[in-house]
VOKEPA-903659 format. One record per atom (N, C-alpha, C, O): x, y, z; residue number from 1; atom name. Coordinates in steps of 0.2 Angstrom, whole numbers, plus 5000, padded with zeros to 4 digits. Example, Ala and Ser with C-alpha at 12.3 -4.5 7.8 and 13.67 -1.06 7.14 Angstrom:
BEGIN
<rec east="5066" north="4972" up="5039" guba="1" minu="N"/>
<rec east="5062" north="4978" up="5039" guba="1" minu="CA"/>
<rec east="5066" north="4984" up="5039" guba="1" minu="C"/>
<rec east="5071" north="4983" up="5042" guba="1" minu="O"/>
<rec east="5064" north="4989" up="5035" guba="2" minu="N"/>
<rec east="5068" north="4995" up="5036" guba="2" minu="CA"/>
<rec east="5064" north="5000" up="5039" guba="2" minu="C"/>
<rec east="5067" north="5006" up="5040" guba="2" minu="O"/>
END
This chain:
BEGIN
<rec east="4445" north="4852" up="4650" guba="1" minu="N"/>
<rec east="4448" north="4858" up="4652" guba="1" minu="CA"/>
<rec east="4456" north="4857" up="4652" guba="1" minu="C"/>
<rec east="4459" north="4852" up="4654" guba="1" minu="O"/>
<rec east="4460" north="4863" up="4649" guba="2" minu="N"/>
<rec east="4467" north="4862" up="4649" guba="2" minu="CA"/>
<rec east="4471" north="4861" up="4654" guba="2" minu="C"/>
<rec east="4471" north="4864" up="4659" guba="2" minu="O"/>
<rec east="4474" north="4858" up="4654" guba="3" minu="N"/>
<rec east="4479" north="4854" up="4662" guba="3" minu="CA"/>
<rec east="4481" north="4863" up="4665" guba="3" minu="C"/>
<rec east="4480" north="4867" up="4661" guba="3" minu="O"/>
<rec east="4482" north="4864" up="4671" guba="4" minu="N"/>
<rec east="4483" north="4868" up="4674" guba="4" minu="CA"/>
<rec east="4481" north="4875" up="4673" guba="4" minu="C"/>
<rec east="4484" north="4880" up="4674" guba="4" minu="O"/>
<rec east="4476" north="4873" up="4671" guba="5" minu="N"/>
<rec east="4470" north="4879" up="4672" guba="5" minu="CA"/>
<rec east="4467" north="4880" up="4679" guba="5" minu="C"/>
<rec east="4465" north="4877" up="4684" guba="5" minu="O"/>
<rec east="4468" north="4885" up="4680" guba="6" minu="N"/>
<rec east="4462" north="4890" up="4688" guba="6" minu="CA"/>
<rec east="4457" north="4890" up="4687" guba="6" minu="C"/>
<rec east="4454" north="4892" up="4692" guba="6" minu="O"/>
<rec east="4453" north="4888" up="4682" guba="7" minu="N"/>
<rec east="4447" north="4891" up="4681" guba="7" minu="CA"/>
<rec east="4443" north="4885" up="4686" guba="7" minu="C"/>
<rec east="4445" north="4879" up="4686" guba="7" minu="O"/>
<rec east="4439" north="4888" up="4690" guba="8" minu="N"/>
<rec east="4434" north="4882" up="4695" guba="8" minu="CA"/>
<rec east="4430" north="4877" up="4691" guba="8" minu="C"/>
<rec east="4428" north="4877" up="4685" guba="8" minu="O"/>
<rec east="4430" north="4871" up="4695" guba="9" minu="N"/>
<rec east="4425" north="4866" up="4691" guba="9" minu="CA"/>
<rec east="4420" north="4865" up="4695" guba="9" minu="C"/>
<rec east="4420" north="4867" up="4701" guba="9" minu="O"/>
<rec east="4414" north="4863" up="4693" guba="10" minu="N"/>
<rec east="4409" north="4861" up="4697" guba="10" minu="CA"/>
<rec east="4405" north="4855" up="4695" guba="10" minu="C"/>
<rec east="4401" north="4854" up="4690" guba="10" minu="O"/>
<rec east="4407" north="4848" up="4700" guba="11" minu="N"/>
<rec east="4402" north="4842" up="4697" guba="11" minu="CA"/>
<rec east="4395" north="4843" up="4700" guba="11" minu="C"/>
<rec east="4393" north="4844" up="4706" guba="11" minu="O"/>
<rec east="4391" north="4841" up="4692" guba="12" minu="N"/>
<rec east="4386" north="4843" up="4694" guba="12" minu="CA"/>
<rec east="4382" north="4835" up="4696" guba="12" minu="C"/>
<rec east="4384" north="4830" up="4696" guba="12" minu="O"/>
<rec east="4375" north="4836" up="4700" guba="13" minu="N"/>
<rec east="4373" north="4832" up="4704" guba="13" minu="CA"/>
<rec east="4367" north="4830" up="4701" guba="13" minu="C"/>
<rec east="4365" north="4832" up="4696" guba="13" minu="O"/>
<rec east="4361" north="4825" up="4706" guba="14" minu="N"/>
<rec east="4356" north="4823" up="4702" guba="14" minu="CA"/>
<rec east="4351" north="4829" up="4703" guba="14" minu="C"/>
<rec east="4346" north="4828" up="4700" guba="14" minu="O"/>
<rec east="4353" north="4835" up="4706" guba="15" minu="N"/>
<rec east="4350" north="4841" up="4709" guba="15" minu="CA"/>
<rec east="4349" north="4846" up="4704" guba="15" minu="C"/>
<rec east="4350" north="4852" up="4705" guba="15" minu="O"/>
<rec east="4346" north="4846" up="4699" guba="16" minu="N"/>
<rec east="4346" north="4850" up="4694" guba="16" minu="CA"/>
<rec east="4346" north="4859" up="4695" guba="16" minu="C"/>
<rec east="4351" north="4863" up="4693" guba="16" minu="O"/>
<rec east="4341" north="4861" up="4699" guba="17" minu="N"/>
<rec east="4340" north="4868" up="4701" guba="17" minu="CA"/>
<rec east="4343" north="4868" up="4705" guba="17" minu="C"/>
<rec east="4344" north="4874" up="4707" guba="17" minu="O"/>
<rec east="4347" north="4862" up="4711" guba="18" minu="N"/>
<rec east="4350" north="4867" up="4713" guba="18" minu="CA"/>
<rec east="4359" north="4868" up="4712" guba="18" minu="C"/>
<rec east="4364" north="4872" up="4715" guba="18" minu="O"/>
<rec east="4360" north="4863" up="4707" guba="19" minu="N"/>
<rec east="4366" north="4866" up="4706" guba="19" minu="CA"/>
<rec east="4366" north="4872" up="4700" guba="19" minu="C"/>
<rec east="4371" north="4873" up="4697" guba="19" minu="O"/>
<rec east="4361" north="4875" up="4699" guba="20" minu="N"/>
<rec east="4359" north="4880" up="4695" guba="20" minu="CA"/>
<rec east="4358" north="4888" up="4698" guba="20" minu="C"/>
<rec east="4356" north="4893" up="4696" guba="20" minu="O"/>
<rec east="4358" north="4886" up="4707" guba="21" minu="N"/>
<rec east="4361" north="4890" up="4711" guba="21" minu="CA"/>
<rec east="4353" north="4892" up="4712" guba="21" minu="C"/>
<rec east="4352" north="4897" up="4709" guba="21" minu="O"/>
<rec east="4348" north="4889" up="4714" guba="22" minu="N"/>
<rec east="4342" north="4889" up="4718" guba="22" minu="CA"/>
<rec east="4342" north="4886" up="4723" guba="22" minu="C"/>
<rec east="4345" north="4880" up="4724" guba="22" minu="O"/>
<rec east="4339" north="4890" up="4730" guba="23" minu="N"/>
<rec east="4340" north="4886" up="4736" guba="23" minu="CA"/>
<rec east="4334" north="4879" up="4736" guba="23" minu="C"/>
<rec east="4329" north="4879" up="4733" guba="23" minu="O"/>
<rec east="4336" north="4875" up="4740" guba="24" minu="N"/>
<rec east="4333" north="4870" up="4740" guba="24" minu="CA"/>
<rec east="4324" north="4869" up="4741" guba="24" minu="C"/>
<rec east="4321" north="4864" up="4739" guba="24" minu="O"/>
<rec east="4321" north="4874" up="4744" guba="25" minu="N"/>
<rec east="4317" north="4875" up="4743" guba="25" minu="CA"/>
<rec east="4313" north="4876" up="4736" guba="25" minu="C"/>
<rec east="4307" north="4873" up="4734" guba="25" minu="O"/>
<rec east="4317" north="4881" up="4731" guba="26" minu="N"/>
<rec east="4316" north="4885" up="4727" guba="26" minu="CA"/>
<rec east="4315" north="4878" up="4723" guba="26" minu="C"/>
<rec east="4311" north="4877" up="4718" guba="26" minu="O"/>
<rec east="4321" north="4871" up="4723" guba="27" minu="N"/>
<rec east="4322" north="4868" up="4719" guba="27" minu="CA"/>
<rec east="4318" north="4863" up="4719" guba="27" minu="C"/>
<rec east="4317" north="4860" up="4713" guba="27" minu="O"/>
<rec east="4315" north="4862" up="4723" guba="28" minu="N"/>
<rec east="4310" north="4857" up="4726" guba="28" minu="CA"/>
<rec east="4303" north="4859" up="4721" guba="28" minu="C"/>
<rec east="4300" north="4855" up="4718" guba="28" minu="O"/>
<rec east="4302" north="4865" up="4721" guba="29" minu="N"/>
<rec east="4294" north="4867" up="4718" guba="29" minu="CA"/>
<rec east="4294" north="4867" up="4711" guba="29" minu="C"/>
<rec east="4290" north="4865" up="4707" guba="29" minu="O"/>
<rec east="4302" north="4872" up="4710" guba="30" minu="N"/>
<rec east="4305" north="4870" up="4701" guba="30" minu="CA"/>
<rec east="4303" north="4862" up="4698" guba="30" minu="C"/>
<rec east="4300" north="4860" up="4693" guba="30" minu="O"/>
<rec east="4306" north="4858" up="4702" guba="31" minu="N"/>
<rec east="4305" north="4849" up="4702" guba="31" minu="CA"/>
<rec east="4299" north="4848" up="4701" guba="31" minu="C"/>
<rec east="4297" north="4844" up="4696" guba="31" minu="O"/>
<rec east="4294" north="4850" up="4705" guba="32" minu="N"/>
<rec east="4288" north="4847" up="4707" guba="32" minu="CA"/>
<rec east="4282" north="4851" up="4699" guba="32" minu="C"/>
<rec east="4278" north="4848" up="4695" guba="32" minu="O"/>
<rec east="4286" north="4857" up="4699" guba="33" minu="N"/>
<rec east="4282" north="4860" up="4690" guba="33" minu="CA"/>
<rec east="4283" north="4856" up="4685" guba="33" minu="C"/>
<rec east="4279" north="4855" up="4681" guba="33" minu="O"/>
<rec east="4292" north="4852" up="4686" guba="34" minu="N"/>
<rec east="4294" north="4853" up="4680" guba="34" minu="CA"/>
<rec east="4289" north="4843" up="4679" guba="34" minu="C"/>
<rec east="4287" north="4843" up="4673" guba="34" minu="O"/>
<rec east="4289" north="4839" up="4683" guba="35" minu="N"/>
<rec east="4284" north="4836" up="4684" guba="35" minu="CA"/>
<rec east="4279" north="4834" up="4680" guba="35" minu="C"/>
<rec east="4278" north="4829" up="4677" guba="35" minu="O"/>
<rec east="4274" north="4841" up="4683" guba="36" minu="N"/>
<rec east="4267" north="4841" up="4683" guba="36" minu="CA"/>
<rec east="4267" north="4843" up="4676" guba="36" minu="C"/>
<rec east="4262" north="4842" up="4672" guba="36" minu="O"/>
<rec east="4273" north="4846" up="4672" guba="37" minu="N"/>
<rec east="4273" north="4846" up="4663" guba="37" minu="CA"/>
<rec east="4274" north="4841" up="4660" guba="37" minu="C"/>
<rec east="4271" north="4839" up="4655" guba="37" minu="O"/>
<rec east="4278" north="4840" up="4662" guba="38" minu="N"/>
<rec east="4282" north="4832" up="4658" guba="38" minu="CA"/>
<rec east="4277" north="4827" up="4656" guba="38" minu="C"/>
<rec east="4277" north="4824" up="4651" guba="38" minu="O"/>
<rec east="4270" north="4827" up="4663" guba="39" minu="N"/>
<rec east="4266" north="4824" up="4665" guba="39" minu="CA"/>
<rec east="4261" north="4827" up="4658" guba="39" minu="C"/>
<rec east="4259" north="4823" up="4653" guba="39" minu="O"/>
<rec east="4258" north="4834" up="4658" guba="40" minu="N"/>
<rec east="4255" north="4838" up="4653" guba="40" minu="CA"/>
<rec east="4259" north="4833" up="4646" guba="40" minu="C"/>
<rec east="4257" north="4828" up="4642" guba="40" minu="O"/>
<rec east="4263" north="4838" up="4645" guba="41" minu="N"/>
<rec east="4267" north="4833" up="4638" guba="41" minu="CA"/>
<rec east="4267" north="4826" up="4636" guba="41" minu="C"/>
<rec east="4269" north="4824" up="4630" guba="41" minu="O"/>
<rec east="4266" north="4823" up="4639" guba="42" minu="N"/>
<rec east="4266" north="4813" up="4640" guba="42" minu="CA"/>
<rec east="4256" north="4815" up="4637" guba="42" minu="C"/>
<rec east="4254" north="4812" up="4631" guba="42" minu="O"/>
<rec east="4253" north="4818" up="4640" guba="43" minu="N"/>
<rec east="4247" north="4818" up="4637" guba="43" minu="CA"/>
<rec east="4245" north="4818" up="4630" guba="43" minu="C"/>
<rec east="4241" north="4814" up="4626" guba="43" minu="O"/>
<rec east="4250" north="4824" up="4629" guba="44" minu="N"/>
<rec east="4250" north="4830" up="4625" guba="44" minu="CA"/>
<rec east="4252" north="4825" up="4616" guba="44" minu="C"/>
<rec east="4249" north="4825" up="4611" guba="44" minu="O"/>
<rec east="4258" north="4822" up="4618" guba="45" minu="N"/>
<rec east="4261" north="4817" up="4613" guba="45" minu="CA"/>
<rec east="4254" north="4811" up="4614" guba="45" minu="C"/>
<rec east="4249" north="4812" up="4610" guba="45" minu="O"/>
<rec east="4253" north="4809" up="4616" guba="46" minu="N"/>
<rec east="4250" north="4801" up="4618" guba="46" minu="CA"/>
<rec east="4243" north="4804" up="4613" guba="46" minu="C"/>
<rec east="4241" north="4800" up="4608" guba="46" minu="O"/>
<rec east="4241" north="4809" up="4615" guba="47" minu="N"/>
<rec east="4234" north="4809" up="4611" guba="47" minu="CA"/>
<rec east="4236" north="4815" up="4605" guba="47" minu="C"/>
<rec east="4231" north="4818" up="4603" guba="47" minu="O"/>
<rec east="4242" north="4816" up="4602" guba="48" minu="N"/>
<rec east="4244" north="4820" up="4597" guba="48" minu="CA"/>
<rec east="4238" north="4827" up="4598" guba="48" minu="C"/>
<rec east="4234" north="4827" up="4594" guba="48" minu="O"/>
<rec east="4239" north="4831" up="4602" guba="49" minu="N"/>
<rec east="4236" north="4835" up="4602" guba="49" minu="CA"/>
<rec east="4241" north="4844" up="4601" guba="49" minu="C"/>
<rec east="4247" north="4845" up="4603" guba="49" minu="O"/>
<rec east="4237" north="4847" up="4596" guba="50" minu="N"/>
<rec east="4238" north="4852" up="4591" guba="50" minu="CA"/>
<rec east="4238" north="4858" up="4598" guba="50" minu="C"/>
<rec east="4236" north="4858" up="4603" guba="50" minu="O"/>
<rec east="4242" north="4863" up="4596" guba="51" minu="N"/>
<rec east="4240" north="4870" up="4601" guba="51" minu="CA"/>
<rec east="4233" north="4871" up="4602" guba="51" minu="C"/>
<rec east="4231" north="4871" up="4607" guba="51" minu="O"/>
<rec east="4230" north="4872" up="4595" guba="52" minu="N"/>
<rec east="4221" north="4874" up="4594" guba="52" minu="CA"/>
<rec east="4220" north="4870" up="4598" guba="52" minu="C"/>
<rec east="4217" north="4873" up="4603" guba="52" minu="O"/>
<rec east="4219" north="4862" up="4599" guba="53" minu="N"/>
<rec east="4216" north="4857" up="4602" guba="53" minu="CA"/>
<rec east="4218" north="4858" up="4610" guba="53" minu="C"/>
<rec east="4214" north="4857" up="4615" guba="53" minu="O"/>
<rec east="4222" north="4860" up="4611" guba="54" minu="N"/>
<rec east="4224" north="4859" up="4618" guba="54" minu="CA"/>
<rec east="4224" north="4866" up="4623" guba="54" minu="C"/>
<rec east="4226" north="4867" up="4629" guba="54" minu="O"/>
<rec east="4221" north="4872" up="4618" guba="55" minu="N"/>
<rec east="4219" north="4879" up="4620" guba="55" minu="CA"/>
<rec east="4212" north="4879" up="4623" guba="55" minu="C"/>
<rec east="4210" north="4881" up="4628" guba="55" minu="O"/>
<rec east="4207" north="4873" up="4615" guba="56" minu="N"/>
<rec east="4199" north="4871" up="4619" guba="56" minu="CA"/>
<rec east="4200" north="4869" up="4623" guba="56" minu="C"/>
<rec east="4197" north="4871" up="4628" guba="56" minu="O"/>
<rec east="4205" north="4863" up="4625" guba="57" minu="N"/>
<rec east="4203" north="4856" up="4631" guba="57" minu="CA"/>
<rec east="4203" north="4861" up="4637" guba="57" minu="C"/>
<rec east="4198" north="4863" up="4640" guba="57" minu="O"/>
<rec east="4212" north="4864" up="4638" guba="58" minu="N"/>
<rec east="4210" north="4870" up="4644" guba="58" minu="CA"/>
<rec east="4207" north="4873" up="4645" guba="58" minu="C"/>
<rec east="4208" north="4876" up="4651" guba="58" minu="O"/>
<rec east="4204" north="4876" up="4640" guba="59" minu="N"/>
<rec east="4199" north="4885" up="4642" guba="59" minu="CA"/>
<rec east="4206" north="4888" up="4642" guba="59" minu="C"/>
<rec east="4209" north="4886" up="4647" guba="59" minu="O"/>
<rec east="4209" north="4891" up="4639" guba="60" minu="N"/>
<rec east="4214" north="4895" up="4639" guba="60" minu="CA"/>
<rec east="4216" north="4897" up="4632" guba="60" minu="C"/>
<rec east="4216" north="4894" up="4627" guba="60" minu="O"/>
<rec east="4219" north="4904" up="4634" guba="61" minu="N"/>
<rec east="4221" north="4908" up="4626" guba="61" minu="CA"/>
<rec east="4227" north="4906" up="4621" guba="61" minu="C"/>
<rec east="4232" north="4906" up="4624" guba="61" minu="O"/>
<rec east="4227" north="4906" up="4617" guba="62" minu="N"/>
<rec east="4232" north="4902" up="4611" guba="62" minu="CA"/>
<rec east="4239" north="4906" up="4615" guba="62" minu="C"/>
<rec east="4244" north="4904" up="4613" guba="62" minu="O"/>
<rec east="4240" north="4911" up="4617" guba="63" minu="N"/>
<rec east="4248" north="4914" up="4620" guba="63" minu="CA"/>
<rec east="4249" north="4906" up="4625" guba="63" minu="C"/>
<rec east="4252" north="4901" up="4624" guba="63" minu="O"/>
<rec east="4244" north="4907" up="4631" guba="64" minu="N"/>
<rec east="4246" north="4900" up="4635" guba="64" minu="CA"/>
<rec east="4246" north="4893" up="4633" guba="64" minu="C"/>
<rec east="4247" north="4889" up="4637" guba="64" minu="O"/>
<rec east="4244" north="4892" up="4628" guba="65" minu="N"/>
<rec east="4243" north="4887" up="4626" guba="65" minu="CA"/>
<rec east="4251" north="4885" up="4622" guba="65" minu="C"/>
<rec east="4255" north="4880" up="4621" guba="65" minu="O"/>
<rec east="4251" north="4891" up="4620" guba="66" minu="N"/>
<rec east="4259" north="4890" up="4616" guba="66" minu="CA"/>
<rec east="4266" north="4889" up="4623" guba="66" minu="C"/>
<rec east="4270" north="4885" up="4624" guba="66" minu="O"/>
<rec east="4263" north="4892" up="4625" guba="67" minu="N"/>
<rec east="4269" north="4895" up="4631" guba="67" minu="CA"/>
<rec east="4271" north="4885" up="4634" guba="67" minu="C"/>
<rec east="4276" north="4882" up="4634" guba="67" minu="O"/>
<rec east="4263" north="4883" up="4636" guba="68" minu="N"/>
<rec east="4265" north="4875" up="4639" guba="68" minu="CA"/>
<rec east="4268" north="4871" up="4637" guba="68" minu="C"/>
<rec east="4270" north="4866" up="4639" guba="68" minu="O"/>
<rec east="4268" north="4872" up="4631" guba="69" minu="N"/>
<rec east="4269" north="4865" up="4621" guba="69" minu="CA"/>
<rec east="4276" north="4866" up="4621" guba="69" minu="C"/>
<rec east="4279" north="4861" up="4619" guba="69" minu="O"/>
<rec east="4280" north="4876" up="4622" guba="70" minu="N"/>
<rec east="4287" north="4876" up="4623" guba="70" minu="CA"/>
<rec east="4291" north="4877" up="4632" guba="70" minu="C"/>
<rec east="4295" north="4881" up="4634" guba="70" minu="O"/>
<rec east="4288" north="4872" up="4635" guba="71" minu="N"/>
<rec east="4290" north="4873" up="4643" guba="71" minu="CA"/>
<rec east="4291" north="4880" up="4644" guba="71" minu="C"/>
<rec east="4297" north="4881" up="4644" guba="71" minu="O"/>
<rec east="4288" north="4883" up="4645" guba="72" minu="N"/>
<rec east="4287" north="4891" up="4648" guba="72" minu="CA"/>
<rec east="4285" north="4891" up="4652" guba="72" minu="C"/>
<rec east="4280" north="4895" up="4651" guba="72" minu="O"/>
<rec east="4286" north="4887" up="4660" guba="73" minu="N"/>
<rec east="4282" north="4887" up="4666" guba="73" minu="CA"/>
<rec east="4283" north="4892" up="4669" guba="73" minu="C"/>
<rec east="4278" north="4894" up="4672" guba="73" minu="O"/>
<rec east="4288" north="4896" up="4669" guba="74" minu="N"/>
<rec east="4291" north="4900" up="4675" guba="74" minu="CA"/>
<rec east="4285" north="4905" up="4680" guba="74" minu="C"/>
<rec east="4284" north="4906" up="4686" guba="74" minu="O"/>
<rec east="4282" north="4907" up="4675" guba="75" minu="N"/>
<rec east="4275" north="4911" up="4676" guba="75" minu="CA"/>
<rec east="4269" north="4906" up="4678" guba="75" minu="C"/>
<rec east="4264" north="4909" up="4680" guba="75" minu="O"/>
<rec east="4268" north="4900" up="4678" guba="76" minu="N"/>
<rec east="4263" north="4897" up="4680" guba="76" minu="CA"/>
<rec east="4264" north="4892" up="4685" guba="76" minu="C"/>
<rec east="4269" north="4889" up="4685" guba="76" minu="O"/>
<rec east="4260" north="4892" up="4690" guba="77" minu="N"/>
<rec east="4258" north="4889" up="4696" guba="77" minu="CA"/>
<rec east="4260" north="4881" up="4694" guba="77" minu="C"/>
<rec east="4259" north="4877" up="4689" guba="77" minu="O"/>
<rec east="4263" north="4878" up="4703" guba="78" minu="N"/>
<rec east="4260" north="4869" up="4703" guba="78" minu="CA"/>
<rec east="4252" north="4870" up="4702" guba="78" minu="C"/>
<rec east="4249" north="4866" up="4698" guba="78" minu="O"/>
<rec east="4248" north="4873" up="4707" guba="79" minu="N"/>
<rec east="4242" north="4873" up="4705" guba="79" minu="CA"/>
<rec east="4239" north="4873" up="4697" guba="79" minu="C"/>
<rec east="4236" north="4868" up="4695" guba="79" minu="O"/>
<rec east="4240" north="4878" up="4693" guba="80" minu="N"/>
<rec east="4236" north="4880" up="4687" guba="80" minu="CA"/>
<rec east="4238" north="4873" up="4683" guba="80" minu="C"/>
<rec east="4234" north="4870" up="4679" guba="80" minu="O"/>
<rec east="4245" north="4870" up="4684" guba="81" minu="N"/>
<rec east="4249" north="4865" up="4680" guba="81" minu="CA"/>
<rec east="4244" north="4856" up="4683" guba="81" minu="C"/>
<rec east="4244" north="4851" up="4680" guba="81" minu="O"/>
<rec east="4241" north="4859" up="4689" guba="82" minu="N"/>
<rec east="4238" north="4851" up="4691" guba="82" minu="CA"/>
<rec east="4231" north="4853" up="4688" guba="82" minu="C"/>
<rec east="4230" north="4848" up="4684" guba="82" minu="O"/>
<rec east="4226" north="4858" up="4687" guba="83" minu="N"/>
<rec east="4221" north="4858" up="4684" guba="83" minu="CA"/>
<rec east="4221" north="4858" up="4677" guba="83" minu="C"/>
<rec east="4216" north="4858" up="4673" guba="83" minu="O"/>
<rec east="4228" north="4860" up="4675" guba="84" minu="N"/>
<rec east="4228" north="4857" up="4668" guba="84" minu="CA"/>
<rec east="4226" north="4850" up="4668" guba="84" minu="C"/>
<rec east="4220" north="4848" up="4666" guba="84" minu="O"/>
<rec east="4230" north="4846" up="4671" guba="85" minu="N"/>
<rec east="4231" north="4839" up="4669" guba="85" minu="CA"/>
<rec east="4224" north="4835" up="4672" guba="85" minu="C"/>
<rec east="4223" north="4829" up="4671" guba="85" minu="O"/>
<rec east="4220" north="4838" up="4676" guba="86" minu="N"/>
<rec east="4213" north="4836" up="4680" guba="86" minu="CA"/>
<rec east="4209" north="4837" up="4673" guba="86" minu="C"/>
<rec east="4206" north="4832" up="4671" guba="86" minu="O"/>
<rec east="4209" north="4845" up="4668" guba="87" minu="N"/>
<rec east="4207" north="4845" up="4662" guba="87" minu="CA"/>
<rec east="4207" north="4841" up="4657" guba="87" minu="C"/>
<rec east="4202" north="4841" up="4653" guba="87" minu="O"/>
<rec east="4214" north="4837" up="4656" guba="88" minu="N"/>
<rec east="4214" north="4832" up="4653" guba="88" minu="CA"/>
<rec east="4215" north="4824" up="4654" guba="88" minu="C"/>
<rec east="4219" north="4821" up="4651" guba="88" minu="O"/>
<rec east="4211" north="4823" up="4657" guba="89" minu="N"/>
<rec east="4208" north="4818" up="4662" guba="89" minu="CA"/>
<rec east="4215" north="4814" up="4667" guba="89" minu="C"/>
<rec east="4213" north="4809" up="4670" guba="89" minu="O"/>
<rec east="4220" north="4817" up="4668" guba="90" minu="N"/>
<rec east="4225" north="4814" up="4673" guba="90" minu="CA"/>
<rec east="4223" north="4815" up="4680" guba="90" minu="C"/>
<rec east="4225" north="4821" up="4681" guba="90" minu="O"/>
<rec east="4222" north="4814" up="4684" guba="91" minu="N"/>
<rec east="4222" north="4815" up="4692" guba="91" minu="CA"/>
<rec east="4231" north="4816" up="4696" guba="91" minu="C"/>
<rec east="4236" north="4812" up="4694" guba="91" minu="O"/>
<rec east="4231" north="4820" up="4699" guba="92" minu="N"/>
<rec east="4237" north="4821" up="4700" guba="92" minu="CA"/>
<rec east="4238" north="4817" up="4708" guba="92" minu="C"/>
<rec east="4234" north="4818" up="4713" guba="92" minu="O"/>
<rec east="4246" north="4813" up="4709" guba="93" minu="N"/>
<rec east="4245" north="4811" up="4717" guba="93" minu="CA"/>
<rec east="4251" north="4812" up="4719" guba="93" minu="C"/>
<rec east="4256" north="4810" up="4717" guba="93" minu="O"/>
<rec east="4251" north="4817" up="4725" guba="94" minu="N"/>
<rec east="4258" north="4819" up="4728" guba="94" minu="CA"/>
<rec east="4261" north="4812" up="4735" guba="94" minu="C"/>
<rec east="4258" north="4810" up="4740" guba="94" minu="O"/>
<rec east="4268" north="4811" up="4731" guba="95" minu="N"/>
<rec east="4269" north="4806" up="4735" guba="95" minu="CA"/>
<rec east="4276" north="4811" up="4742" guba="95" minu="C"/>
<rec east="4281" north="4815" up="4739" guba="95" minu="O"/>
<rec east="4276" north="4810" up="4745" guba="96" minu="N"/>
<rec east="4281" north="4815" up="4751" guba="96" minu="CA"/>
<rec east="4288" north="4809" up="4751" guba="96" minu="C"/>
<rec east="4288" north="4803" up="4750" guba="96" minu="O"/>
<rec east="4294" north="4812" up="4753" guba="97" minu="N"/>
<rec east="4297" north="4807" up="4757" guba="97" minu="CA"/>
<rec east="4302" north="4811" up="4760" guba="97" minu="C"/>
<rec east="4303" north="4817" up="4757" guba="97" minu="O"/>
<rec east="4306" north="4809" up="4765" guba="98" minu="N"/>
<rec east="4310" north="4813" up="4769" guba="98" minu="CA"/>
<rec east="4315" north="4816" up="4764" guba="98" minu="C"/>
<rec east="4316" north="4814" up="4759" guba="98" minu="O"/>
<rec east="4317" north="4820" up="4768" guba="99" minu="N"/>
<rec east="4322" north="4827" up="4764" guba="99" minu="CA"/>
<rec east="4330" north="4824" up="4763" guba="99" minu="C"/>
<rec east="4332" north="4822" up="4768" guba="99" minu="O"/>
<rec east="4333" north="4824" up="4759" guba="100" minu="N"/>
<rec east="4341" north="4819" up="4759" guba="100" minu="CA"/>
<rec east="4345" north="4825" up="4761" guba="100" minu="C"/>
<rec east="4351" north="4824" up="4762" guba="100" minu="O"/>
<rec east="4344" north="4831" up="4762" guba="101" minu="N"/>
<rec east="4348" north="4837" up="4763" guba="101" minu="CA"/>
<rec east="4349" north="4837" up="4770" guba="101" minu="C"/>
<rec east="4343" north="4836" up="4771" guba="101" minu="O"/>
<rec east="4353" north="4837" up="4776" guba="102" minu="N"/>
<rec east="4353" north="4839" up="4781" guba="102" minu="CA"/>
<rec east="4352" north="4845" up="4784" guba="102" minu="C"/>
<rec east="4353" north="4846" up="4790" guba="102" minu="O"/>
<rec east="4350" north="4849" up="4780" guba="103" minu="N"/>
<rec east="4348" north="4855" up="4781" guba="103" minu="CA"/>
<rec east="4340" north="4857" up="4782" guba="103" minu="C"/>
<rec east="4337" north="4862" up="4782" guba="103" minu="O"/>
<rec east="4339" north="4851" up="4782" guba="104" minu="N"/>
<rec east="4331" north="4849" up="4782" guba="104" minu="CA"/>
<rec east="4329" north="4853" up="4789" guba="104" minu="C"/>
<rec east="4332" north="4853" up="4794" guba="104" minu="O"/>
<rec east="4324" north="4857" up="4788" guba="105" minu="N"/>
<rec east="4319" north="4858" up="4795" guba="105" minu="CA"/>
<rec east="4313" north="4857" up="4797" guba="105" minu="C"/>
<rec east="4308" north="4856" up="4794" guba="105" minu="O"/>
<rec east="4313" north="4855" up="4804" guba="106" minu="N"/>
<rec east="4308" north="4851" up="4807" guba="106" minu="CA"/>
<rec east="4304" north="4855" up="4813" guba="106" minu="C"/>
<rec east="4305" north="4855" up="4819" guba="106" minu="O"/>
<rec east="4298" north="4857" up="4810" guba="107" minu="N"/>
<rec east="4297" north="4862" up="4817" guba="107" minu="CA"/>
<rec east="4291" north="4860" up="4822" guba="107" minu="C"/>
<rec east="4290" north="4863" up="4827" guba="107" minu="O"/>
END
């Protein structure tokens, strides 16, 4: 940025969604999707598997089959995203740990 520019800056952080202006919440479940794909994908490469091949494995129609091969979660579930991966022999394990935000609630 040119020296004495107004224009605001913003450093960004290890928070992805939420320096993308999602509340913490919102950012937390994006994190948790984006995951259970990456996870999907790692399958997906490792056993070279085709749209066709990965439309039978899941029972699902070649739109959604395309949709998960170009990360187009937005529309599907942590759920539908963990029975993918239970379809393609992964088991899925959620590990918890305390919140680093202070704005953590405890009820």
């Amino acid at each position: 940025m040119p020296k004495g520019s107004n224009r605001p800056t913003h450093v960004s952080t290890d928070k992805l969604f939420e320096d993308l202006g999602f509340s913490t919440e919102e950012a937390a479940v994006l994190d948790f999707k984006l995951t259970l794909h990456n996870e999907i994908m790692k399958v997906v490469e490792k056993k070279n598997l085709t749209s066709r091949q990965l439309e039978k494995l899941l029972d699902i129609p070649q739109p959604r089959a395309s949709e998960l091969l170009n990360g187009k979660i937005a529309q599907m579930s942590a759920d539908r995203l963990t029975k993918y991966l239970h379809r393609l022999g992964r088991q899925v394990k959620v590990t918890t740990l305390p919140a680093r935000s202070q704005g953590s609630r405890v009820a």
